[in-house]
Each structure stands twice: as C-alpha cells, then as structure tokens.
C-alpha positions as CSV (number, residue, x, y, z in Angstrom):
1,X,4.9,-19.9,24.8
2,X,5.2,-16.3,25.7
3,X,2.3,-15.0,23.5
4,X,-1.0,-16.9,24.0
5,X,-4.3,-15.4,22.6
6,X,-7.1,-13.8,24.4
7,X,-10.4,-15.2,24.4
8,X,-13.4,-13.4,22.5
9,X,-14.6,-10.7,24.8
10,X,-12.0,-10.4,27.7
11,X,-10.1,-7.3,28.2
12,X,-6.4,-8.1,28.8
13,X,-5.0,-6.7,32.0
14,X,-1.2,-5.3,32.3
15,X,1.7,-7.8,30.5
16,X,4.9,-7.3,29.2
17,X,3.8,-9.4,26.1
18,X,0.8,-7.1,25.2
19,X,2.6,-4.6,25.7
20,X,5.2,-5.2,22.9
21,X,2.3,-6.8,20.9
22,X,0.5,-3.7,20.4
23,X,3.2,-1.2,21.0
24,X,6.0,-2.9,18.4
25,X,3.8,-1.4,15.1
26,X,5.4,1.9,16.3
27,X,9.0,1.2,15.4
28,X,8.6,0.2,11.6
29,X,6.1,3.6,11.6
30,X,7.7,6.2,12.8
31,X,10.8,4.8,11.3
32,X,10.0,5.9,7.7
33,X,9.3,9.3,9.3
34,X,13.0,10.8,9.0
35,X,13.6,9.3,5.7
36,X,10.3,11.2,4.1
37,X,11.0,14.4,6.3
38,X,14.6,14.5,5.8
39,X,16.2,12.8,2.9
40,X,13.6,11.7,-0.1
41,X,14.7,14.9,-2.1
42,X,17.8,14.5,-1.8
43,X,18.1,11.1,-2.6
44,X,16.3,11.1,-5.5
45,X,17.8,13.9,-6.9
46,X,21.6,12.8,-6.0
47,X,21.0,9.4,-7.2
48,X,18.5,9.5,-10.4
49,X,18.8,13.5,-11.7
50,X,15.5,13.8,-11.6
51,X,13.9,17.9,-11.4
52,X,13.8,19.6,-7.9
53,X,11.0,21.5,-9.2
54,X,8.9,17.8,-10.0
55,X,10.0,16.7,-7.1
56,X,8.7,19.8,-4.6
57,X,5.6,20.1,-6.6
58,X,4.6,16.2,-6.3
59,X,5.4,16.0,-2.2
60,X,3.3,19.4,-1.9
61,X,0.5,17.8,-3.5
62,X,0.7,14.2,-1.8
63,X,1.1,16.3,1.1
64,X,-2.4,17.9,1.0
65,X,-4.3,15.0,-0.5
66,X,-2.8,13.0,3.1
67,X,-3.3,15.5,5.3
68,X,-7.0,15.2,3.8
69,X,-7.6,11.3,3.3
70,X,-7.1,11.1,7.5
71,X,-10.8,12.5,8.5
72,X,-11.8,10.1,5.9
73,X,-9.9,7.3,6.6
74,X,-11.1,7.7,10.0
75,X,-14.8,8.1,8.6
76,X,-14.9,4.9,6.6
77,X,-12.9,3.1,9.5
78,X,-15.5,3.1,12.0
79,X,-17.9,2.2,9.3
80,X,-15.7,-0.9,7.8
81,X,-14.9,-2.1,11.7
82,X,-18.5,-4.2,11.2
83,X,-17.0,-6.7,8.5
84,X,-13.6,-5.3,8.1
85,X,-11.8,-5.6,12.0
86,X,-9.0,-3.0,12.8
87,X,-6.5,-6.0,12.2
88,X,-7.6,-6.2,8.6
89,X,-7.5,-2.6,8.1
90,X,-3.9,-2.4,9.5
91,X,-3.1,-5.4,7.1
92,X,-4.1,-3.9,4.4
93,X,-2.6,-0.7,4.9
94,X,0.7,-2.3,5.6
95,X,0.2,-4.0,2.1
96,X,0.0,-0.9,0.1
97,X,2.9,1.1,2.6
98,X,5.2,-1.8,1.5
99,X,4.5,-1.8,-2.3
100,X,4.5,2.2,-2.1
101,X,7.9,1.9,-0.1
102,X,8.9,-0.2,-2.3
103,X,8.6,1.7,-5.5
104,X,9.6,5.1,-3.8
105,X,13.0,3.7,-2.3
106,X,13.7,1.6,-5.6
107,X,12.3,3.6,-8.6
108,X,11.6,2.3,-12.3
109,X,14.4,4.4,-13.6
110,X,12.3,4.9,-17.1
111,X,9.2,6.0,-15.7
112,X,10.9,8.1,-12.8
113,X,13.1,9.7,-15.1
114,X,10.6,10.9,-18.1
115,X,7.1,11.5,-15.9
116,X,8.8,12.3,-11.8
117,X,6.0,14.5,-11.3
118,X,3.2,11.5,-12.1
119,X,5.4,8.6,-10.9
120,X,6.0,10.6,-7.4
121,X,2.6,11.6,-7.1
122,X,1.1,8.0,-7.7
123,X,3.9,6.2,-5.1
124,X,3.7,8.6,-2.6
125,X,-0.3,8.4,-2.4
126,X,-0.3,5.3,-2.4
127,X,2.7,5.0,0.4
128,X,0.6,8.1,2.4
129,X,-3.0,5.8,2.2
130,X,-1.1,3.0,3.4
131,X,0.3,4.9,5.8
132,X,-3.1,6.4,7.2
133,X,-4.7,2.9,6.7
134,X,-2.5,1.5,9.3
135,X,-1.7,4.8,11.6
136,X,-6.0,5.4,12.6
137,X,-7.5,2.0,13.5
138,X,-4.0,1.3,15.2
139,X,-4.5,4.2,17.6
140,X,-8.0,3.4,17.8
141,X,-7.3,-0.2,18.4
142,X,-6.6,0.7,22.4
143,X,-10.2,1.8,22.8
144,X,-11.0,-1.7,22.2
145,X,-8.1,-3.6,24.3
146,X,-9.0,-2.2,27.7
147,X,-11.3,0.5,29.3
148,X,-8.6,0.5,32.0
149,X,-6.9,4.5,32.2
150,X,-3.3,3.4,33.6
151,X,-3.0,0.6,31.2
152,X,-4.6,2.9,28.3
153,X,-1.3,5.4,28.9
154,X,0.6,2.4,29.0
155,X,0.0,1.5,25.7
156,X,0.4,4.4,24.2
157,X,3.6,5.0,25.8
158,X,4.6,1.5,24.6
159,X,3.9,2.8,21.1
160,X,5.4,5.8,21.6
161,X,8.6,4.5,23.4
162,X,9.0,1.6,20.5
163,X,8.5,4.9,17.6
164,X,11.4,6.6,19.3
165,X,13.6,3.4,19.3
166,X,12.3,3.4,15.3
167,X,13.0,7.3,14.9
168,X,16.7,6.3,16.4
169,X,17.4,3.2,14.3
170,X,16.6,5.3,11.2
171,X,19.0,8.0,12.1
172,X,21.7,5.8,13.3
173,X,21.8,3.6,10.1
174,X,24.0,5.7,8.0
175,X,26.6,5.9,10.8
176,X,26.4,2.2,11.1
177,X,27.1,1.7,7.2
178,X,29.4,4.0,7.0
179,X,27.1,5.8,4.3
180,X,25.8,8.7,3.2
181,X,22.0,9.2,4.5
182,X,20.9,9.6,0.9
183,X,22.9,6.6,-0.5
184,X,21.2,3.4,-2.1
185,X,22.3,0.8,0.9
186,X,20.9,3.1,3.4
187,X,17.0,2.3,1.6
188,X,18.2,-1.1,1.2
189,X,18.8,-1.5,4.6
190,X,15.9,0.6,5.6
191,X,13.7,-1.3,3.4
192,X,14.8,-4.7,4.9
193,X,13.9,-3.5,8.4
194,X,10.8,-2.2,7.3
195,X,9.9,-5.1,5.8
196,X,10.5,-7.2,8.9
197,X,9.3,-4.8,11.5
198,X,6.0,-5.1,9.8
199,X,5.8,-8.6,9.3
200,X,6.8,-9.0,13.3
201,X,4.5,-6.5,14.6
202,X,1.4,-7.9,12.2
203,X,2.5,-11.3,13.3
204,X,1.7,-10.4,17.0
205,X,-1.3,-8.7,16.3
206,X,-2.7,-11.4,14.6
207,X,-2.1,-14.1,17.2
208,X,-2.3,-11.9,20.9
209,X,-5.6,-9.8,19.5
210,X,-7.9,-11.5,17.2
211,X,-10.1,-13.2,19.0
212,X,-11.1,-9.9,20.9
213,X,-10.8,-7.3,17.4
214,X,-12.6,-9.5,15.4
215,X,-15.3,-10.6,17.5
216,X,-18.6,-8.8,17.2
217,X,-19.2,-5.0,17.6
218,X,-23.1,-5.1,17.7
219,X,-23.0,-3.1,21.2
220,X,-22.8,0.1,19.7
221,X,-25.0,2.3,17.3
222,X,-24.5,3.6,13.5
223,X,-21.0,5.5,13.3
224,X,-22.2,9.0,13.6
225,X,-21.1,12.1,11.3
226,X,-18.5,14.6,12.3
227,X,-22.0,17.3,12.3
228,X,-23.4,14.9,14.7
229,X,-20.4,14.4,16.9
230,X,-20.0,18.7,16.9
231,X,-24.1,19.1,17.4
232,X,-24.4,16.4,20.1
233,X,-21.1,15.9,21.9
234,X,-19.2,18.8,21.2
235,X,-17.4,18.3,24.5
236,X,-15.3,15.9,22.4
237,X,-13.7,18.5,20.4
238,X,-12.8,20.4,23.8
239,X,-8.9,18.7,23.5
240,X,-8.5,19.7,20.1
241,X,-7.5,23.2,20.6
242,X,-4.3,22.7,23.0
243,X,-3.4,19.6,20.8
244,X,-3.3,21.3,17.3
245,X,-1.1,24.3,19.5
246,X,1.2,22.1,20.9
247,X,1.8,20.1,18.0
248,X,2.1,23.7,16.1
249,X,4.8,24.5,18.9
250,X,6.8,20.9,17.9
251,X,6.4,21.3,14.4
252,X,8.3,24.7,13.9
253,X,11.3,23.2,16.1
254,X,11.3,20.0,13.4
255,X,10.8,22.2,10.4
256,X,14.0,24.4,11.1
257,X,15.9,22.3,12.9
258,X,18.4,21.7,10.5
259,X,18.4,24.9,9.2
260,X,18.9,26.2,13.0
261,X,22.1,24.1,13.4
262,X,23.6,25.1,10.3
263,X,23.1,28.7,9.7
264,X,22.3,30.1,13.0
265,X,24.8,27.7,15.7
266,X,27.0,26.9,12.7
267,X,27.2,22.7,13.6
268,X,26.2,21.1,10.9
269,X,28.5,18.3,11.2
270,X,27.1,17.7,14.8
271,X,23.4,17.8,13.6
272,X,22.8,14.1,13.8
273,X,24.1,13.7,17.6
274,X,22.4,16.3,18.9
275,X,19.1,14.9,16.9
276,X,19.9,11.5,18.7
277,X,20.5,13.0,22.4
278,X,17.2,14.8,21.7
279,X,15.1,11.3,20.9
280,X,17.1,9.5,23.4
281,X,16.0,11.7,26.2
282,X,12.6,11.4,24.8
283,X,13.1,7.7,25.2
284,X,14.3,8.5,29.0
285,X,11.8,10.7,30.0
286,X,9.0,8.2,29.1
287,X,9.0,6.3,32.5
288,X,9.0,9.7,34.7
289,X,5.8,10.6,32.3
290,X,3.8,7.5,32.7
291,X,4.7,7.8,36.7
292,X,3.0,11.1,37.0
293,X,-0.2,10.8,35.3
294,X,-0.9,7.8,37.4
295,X,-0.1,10.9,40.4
296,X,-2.2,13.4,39.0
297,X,-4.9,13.7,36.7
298,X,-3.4,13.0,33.1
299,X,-4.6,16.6,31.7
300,X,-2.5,18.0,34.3
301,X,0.6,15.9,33.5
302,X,0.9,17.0,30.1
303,X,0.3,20.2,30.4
304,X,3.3,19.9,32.8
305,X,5.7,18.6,30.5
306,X,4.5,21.5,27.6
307,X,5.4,24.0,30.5
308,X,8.6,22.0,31.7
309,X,9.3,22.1,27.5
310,X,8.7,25.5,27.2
311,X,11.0,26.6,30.2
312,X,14.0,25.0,28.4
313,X,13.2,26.2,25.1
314,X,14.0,29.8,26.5
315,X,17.4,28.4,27.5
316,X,18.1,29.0,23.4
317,X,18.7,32.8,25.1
318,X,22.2,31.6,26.1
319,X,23.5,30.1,24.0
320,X,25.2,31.1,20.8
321,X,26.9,29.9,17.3
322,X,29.3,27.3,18.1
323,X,28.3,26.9,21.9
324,X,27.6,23.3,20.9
325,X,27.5,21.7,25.3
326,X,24.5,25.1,25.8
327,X,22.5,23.7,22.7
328,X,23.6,20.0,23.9
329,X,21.7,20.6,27.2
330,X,18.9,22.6,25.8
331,X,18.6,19.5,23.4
332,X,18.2,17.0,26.6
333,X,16.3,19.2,28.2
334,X,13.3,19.4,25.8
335,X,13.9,16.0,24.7
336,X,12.9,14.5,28.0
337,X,9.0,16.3,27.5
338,X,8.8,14.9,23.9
339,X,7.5,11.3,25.2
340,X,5.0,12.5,27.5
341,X,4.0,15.2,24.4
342,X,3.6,11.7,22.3
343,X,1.9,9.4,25.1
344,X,-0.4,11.3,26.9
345,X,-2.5,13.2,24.1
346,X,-2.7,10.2,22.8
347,X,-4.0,8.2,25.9
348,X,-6.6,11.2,26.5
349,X,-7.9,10.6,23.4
350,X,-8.4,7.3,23.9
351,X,-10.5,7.9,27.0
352,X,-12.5,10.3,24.9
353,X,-13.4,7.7,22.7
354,X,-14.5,5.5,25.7
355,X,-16.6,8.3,27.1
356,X,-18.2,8.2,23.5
357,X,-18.6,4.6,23.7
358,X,-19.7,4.2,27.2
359,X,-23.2,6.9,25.2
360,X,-23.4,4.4,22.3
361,X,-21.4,6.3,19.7
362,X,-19.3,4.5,17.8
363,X,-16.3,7.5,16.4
364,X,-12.9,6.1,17.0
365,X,-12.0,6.3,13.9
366,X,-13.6,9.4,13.0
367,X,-11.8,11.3,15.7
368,X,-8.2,9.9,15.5
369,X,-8.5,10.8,11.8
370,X,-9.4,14.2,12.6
371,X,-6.3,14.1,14.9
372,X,-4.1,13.1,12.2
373,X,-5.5,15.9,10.4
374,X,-4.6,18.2,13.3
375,X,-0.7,16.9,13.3
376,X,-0.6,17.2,9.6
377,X,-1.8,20.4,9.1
378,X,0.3,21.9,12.0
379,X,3.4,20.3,10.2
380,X,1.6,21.3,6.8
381,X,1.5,25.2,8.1
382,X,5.3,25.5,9.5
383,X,6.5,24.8,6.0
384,X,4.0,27.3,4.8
385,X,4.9,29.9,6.8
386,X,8.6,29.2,7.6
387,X,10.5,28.1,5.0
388,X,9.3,30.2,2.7
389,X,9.7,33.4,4.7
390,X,13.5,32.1,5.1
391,X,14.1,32.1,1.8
392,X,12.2,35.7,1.1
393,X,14.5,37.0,3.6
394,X,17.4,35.7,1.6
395,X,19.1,33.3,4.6
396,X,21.3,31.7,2.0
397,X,22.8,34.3,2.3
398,X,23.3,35.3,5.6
399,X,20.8,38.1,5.6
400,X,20.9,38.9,9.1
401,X,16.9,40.1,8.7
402,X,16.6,35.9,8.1
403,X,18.6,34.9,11.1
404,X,16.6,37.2,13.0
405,X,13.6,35.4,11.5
406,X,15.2,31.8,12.1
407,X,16.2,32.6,15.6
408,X,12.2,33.8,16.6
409,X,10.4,30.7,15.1
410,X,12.8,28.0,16.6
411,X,13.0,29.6,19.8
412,X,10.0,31.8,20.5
413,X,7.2,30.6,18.6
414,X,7.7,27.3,20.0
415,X,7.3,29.0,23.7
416,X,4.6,31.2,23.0
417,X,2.2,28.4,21.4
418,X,3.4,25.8,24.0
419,X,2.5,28.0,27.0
420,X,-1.2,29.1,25.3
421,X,-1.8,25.5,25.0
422,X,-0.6,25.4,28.9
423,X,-3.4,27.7,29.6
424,X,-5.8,26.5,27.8
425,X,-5.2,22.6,29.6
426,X,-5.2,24.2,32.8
427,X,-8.8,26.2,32.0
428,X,-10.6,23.5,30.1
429,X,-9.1,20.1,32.1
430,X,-11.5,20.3,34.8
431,X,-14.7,20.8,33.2
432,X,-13.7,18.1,30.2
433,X,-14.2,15.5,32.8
434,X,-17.3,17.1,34.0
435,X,-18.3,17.1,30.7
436,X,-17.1,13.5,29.9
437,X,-19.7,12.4,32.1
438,X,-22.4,14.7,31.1
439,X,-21.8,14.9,27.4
C-alpha cells in the first residue's frame, strides 16, 4: 500500500505520497475559484432570469461578510484545535461548501426566482463559511506536519501546483463539452469533480494524517488575541505589508483582465488561451521557484519573482490591440512568477507560525485568517476602485478617457505596487529573521 499512516507524534520527512496527501485539497479549492470570479452572474441570469441588480447586491454583501468571517474563523480555529483537530474542521467545512455548492449551481427555481436577493445571500454564506472553514486550518495544517523549511515550501508548492492544475481543469471544461461556460452541464460537470476531488483529498487526510492532527496539543499555551499577538510579537505582522501589496498588484491584473482583452487588445475570442498559457506557466515555473529558495534565503526568492513579474508586466508598453504573440509572451512571462507569488508567502508564513510556536503561542489560525483577510480585501478594493471608475468613465463606450484608465491599472499599477513590495522585502527580510529569534 502506497499510503500508510504516521504514528502519533512523528513528523513525516519528504514523500511523494505526503506530498499529494496534503497538497491534492488544492485542486477541488481553487477550482471553484473561476466559476464564482467569472461566471455565477452570468449563469444565473442566462439560465433562471433572475435581477442583475439582486444578484450584484447579494455577492457584494457575501463578499464583505467573507472577507470578515476569515480573522474569525482563524480565531475560533486555534481555540477548537483542542477537541476539534484541523481534520475535523476541514471536514466540516467541506460539508457545508458542498451543500452551499450544491444549492448555488442547482437552484430551487421557486425560491431563486421570487426572493434571489435572500436565497443568494443565504447559499453563498453558507458556500463562503465552508469555504473559510476548510481554506485556514488547511494552511495551518503544515505548521503541524514538519518544522522542516525545505519540506514546509514543498508543501505549499504541492498545494499550490495541484490549485493551478484545479484553476486549469475549471477553465478547460467548457472546451471539453463543447459548452458554453455559463451552461447547466458545465456545473454539472463541475459539481461532479468537486464532489470527488473532495471526497479523494479528505480520504487521504484522514488515513496519511490523523494520528499526528489528532493527537494531543497540550505543548502550547491559551490561543492568544490578535492585541496580544500586535503588543507582544509584533514582529509577526512584519510580512503583512509586502503581502497585502503584492497581492494588491495580482488582484488588479485578475479584476480587468477580461476587460483588458476585450476592450483595450480587442481578443476576446482568445481570452481563454491566453488565461490557460498564463496558469500553465505558473504550473512551469513552480520547480525553478522551489529550487531557488532552497539557494537563497526564501524572503529573497520571492521578492525576486515580484521583481522578475514586474519587469514583464512593463513589456504591456509594446504591445498593442490585436498584437495577440506580444500579449502571448507577456502572458508566459508573468505567469512563470505566479507559482512562487502562491508558494512562497505561503511557506514564510508557515515558518512564522513555528517561530510563534517554538515561544509557546499557539496563533496559526489566527494569523492565516488574517491573511485571508489580507487577499480578500485586496481583491475586495480592485473591484472598489476599478470597475467602478470604468464604468464612470463610460468604457462601454469606448471613451478613450476609460481606455486610458484601463491601460494604467492593468499595466502600471500592477508594477508600481509590485516593486514597493520589492523594497519593502529587501528592507525588512533581514531583520524579520533577526527578529524571529528575538521576538
């Protein structure tokens, strides 16, 4: 047998198989990610009638509740770890993802139709909670499988690499079908997958992990308070900075992307391969990643990939409406930083959370869920500001004060933040580790 469990107390060196044990959870994640950020409206609208209006007001509202329910996920998390392991949490999250999922995809048509606003706003909590339930204590969940740095980026590259592949599979599936993205067998489909990627990935935890997520966590103290963390370890927060700029500088490029290709390169029909290139090479660029931060400290590794991303952003200067092999290469280009901009964030947090450990402070939770808070918001902010400065600026239309507008955010924003983040890793690297072991 490939999988065998680990007995209570023994962290589990390098392995293929725990590899794909922890990192598989990734795929049937991130693969709901370009439904919900690309084609919910749509869908509902095109196949129920239901009001645009209903529709944008319910998703702003879930959206702020979520971006909220992550510090306190993440709060409660540490403080139900006692009696309630990270593999029940995730469990329990998956269960209300799936029934949210489940009644978002496949709508009572009655209740949908005559009270959307309510009916969205109660699904998509519920699917958002789930969500959150399983997304914190499954980042935190590497704290606790090995204090060792290399194999800590592994993982989270694993993860990483495996949402990608889920990212991919979720775009590809219409071209597969032969369907629209916004028909009823693409959720079908999507559903299916869901269900099993969950089932797989919860199925692994359960049998490679439990013995050492379950045992007793009686080493460390009281989960502390986010006051407590800021009065008494306030070196913690140090990363927090360059990773709510850098994920600022991914979320604007996300945000307009589709707008971008449409209105200002005029490709709309190629939008989905260049979308695929793009997570392809993030898939690609993965190994070359992990490689370097095993050569060089791992602040410096991603602060060169946000500098290699930034460089190629500015090759946007060159290229122009139609030039669809310039925006093809610009496309690769930044594509090949976007694994290292998921992995290695996420692997310095993790060795945060050990230095926080290694002092008695139990805050895993606590500070992944303020991460997630982080990523929201930034996502939560380039809506704010960009799409409805777009649509002031009339780009419906053509207006060419909105193409000016669209042609600044995706291309120079994204560079400006990126590079201040840059800075900011380069100035604060050094004395986080010093830090680290003071704290």
């Amino acid at each position: 047998m490939i999988f065998k469990p680990l007995s209570a107390g023994r962290k589990p060196g390098a392995s293929w198989s725990m590899d794909i044990g922890y990192g598989l959870m990734g795929l049937p994640l991130a693969m709901l990610g370009v439904p919900f950020y690309f084609y919910m409206p749509n869908y509902w609208f095109e196949n129920w009638g239901v009001s645009l209006t209903a529709i944008g007001l319910a998703l702003f509202v879930t959206r702020l509740t979520d971006m909220l329910t992550d510090p306190l996920v993440g709060f409660y998390s540490d403080r139900w770890v006692r009696h309630l392991g990270y593999l029940r949490q995730i469990q329990l999250g998956s269960l209300l993802l799936v029934v949210g999922c489940g009644s978002l995809f496949f709508p009572f048509e009655p209740a949908f139709q005559q009270h959307t606003f309510g009916y969205l706003v109660l699904w998509s909590f519920m699917t958002f909670l789930g969500w959150t339930l399983i997304s914190v204590p499954y980042q935190a969940l590497v704290s606790k499988l090995t204090h060792q740095t290399d194999l800590k980026t592994r993982l989270t590259s694993f993860r990483e690499g495996f949402g990608l592949i889920g990212v991919m599979l979720a775009l590809s599936l219409p071209v597969i079908l032969s369907q629209s993205p916004t028909s009823l067998e693409v959720f079908q489909t999507l559903f299916v997958l869901l269900l099993f990627g969950l089932a797989l990935a919860l199925l692994l935890q359960a049998w490679w992990f439990k013995e050492v997520l379950n045992g007793p966590e009686g080493d460390f103290n009281h989960p502390v308070s986010i006051q407590t963390l800021w009065r008494q370890h306030r070196w913690s927060f140090g990363i927090m900075p360059a990773y709510f700029l850098n994920n600022l500088a991914n979320a604007f490029p996300a945000t307009l992307f589709m707008f971008f290709v449409t209105y200002a390169l005029q490709m709309e029909a190629q939008a989905g391969v260049l979308l695929a290139v793009f997570f392809v090479s993030g898939v690609l660029g993965l190994p070359f990643w992990f490689w370097l931060s095993t050569k060089v400290e791992k602040y410096q590794a991603w602060a060169f990939s946000m500098l290699f991303s930034a460089i190629s952003f500015t090759g946007l200067i060159w290229v122009g409406a139609g030039d669809f092999n310039g925006y093809l290469l610009v496309c690769i280009l930044t594509g090949l930083s976007l694994g290292a901009d998921l992995a290695l964030p996420s692997s310095l947090q993790v060795d945060l959370v050990h230095r926080l450990e290694r002092k008695s402070v139990r805050a895993a939770g606590t500070m992944f869920g303020l991460w997630g808070l982080l990523t929201k918001l930034a996502v939560a902010l380039s809506l704010g500001i960009a799409l409805p400065l777009l649509e002031a600026l009339q780009l419906k239309q053509g207006a060419p004060a909105a193409m000016n507008a669209l042609w600044w955010m995706y291309g120079l924003v994204p560079v400006v933040l990126k590079l201040v983040a840059v800075v900011w890793v380069f100035r604060q690297g050094r004395q986080w580790g010093a830090d680290f072991e003071a704290g």
